[in-house]
C-alpha positions in Angstrom: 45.0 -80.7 26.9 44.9 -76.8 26.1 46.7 -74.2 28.7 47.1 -70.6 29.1 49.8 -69.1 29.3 50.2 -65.9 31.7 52.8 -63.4 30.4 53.8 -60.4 32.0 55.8 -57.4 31.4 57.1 -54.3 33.9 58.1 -51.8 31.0 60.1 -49.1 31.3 57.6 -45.6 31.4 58.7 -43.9 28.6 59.1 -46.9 26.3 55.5 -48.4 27.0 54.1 -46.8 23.4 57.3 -48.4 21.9 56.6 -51.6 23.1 52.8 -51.7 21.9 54.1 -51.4 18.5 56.7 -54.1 19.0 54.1 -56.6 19.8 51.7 -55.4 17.1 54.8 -56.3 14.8 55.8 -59.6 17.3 52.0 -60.7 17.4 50.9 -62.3 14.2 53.6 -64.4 13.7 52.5 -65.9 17.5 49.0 -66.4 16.5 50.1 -68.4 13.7 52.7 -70.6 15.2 51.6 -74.0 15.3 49.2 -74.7 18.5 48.3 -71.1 19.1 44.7 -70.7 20.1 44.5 -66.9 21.1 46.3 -64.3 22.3 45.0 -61.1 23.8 46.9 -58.3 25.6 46.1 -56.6 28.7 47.4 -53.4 30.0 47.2 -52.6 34.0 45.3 -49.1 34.1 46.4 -48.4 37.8 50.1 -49.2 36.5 50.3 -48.7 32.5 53.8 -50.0 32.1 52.4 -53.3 33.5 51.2 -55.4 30.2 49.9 -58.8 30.2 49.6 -61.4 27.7 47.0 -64.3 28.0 47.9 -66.9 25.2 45.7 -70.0 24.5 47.7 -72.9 23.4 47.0 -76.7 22.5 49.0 -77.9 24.6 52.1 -76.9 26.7 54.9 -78.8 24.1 53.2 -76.5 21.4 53.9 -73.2 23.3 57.5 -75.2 24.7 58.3 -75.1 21.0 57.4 -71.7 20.2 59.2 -70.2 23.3 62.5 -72.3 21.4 61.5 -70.4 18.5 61.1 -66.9 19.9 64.3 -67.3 22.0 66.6 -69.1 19.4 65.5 -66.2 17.0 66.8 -63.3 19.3 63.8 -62.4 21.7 65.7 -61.5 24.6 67.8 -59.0 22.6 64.5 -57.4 21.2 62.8 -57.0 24.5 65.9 -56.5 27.0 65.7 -52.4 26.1 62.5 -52.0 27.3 62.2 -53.7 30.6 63.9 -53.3 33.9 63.7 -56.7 34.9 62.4 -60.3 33.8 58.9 -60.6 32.6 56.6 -62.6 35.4 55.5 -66.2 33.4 52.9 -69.0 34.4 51.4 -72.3 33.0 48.1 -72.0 33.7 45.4 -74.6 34.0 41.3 -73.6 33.3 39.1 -75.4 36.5 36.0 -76.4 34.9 34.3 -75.0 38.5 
């Protein structure tokens, strides 16, 4: 069963242009992983540090394999310099409603 992934991120004002090009670099290798279905990127425009990813996945062992990935290949280290605090993350069913 697919999911969506909800990912969040409070980034630090003056490194929010910075971090747009970090995940224009960081994205196409997370669109190709494995089980990837989409990803699109969302920035608050009351609050432009605030920027969300919605990813599409398979299911949740495929994006459970790629968080291994990401955060056996350093992620944390990457990100840590441009956010104050832990970024916000949900599992996320769609309600056929």
């Amino acid at each position: 069963m697919s999911i969506t992934v909800t990912l969040t991120f409070s980034i630090r004002p003056d490194r929010v242009d910075e971090f747009r090009s970090l995940l224009e670099n960081l994205l196409p290798d997370t669109r190709a992983y494995d089980g990837c279905l989409n990803v699109d990127v969302y920035q608050d425009q009351d609050s432009p540090g605030t920027i969300t990813l919605l990813e599409d996945w398979s299911s949740k062992q495929h994006q459970q394999k790629y968080q291994t990935w990401r955060d056996e290949s350093g992620i944390a280290d990457v990100l840590g310099p441009f956010l104050p605090g832990e970024p916000s993350f949900s599992y996320m069913d769609r309600l056929d409603i």
